[in-house]
Structure formats: structure tokens, C-alpha cells
Residue, then its C-alpha position, 0 to 999 in steps of 0.5 A: x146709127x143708133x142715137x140717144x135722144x138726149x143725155x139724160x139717158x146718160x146721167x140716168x145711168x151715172x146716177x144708177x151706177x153710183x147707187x149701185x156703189x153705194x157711193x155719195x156724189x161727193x165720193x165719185x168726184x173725188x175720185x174721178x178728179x172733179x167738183x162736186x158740183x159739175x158732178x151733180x150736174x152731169x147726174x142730173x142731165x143739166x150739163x153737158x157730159x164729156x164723153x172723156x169724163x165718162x170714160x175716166x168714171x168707167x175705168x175707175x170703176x170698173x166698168x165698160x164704156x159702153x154701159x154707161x153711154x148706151x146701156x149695153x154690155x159689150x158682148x164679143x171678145x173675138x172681133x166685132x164689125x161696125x157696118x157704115x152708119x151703123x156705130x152707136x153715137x151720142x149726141x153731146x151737143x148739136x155741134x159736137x157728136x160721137x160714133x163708137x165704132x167698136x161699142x159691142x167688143x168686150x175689154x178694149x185697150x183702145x176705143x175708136x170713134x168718129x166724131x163730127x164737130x160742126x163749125x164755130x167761130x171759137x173752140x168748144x167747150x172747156x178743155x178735156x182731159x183723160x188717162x191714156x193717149x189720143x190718135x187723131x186722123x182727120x178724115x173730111x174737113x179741117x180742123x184746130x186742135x189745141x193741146x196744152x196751149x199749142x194750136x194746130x191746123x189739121x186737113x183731110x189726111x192729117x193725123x196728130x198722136x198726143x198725151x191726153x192728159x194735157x188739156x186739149x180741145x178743137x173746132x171745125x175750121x172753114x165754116x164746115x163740119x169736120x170729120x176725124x177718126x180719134x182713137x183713145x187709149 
């Protein structure tokens, strides 16, 4: 699996796309529906930078997922094959880690990673929200997910579907990581 160390790979790449447009900070989160401020900080690498919030960038912009995440243009258009621990992950956190597992197939209409979420005693973070739909299949371990103030209990084997524009967000259950298959339209 290929790993950005750290995210400020990342916020290099948001801060050069936005160069690129020749656009202000202020005008990007305008558009991508944030405060200025968070976006600043996303840019500058001192604040975790959701990968849902990198996705809304990409699609108002223009822009494939991956060439902001990873650096790399998407080059197959027929079919391309992610080998077992070989999909490109981001590390958003210690606790909280994405595989992309179809980073080099161009012009998706759904993105599909494995993600990994370590335990914690409560959610992580603040809710997400993006554009689309959310397919989650829990693949190894149990998990909470809270979606516009519902909570539910997911085991191995369970799948939730889900508008993703309602805030939501999860943890590991059991004091064990969890394993689950999210696919984003």
C-alpha cells in the first residue's frame, strides 16, 4: 500500500490547485461550502483534512480525486485492478486511515475504498458531509455509525446505504479496529 507520510502532501497540492485557478482561499471555501478559516488550515497542513471535503473540492473543480490525494492522474478508462494491499491510502490520522481502491481508473461515477478506523472511546472528529450517496459493508469488526442524529451498530457482514449529505460519522466498537468497504457516489 502506497502511503503519504503526512498530509501535508496534501494541502501542497490544494495549495497549488488553487494557485492554479487563480483563485483567493476565501473564494475556494466559498464555493466548497466552508469557512475561510478551516480552509486555510487545511492548506497549510495544521488541520486534518477530511477526504470528504477533498472530494467536494475535486468535483467542483473539476478535478480527479486522486490528483489531489496522491499526485496522480487516473490513467485507465477500461477496468483497473487494485491487487490486495496494493490500493494508495492516506493516512488521515493515526486512528483513521483510507485505501482507494480504484485510484488509477479515470472519470469514476463511484469511488470505493477500504477504510480502517481504530477504537476510540467516542466518534471521531466532527460529522462529514459530501454530495452523492455512501455504501457501507463492514468487512472485519463492529462499528457505530451515526447519521443525521440516528446511531447504528454494524458487524462483520452488515452493509448500510445512506444519503451523504446528512451529517454522519463512526467509531470502532469493541476496543478493535474496524474494517469496512465504503463506496461514494
Amino acid at each position: 500500500m502506497t502511503k503519504i507520510e503526512n498530509i501535508e502532501d496534501v494541502a501542497k497540492r490544494l495549495k497549488g490547485l488553487r494557485e492554479a485557478l487563480d483563485m483567493s482561499a476565501e473564494e475556494v471555501a466559498n464555493v466548497c461550502g466552508i469557512d475561510c478559516d478551516t480552509y486555510r488550515a487545511y492548506e497549510n497542513g495544521t488541520a486534518d483534512i477530511p477526504v470528504s471535503f477533498v472530494r467536494t473540492l475535486a468535483h467542483k473543480f473539476g478535478v480527479e480525486l486522486p490528483a489531489i490525494l496522491f499526485g496522480e492522474e487516473p490513467k485507465m478508462s477500461s477496468y483497473f485492478v487494485t491487487r490486495r494491499g496494493n490500493g494508495v491510502s492516506v493516512e488521515r490520522s493515526k486512528a483513521y486511515s483510507y485505501e482507494a481502491l480504484a485510484a488509477g481508473f479515470s472519470n469514476k461515477v463511484i469511488n470505493p475504498y477500504m477504510v480502517t478506523v481504530e477504537p476510540s472511546d467516542k466518534p471521531r472528529g466532527n460529522y462529514n458531509t459530501h454530495d452523492g450517496q455512501e455504501f457501507n459493508y463492514v468487512v472485519e469488526g463492529r462499528m457505530e455509525i451515526q447519521i443525521a442524529g440516528n446511531t447504528f451498530s454494524l458487524e462483520t457482514g452488515d452493509s448500510i446505504i445512506f444519503n451523504s449529505a446528512l451529517p454522519h460519522r463512526m467509531r470502532a466498537l469493541d476496543n478493535k479496529p474496524v474494517r469496512f468497504l465504503a463506496i461514494i457516489s
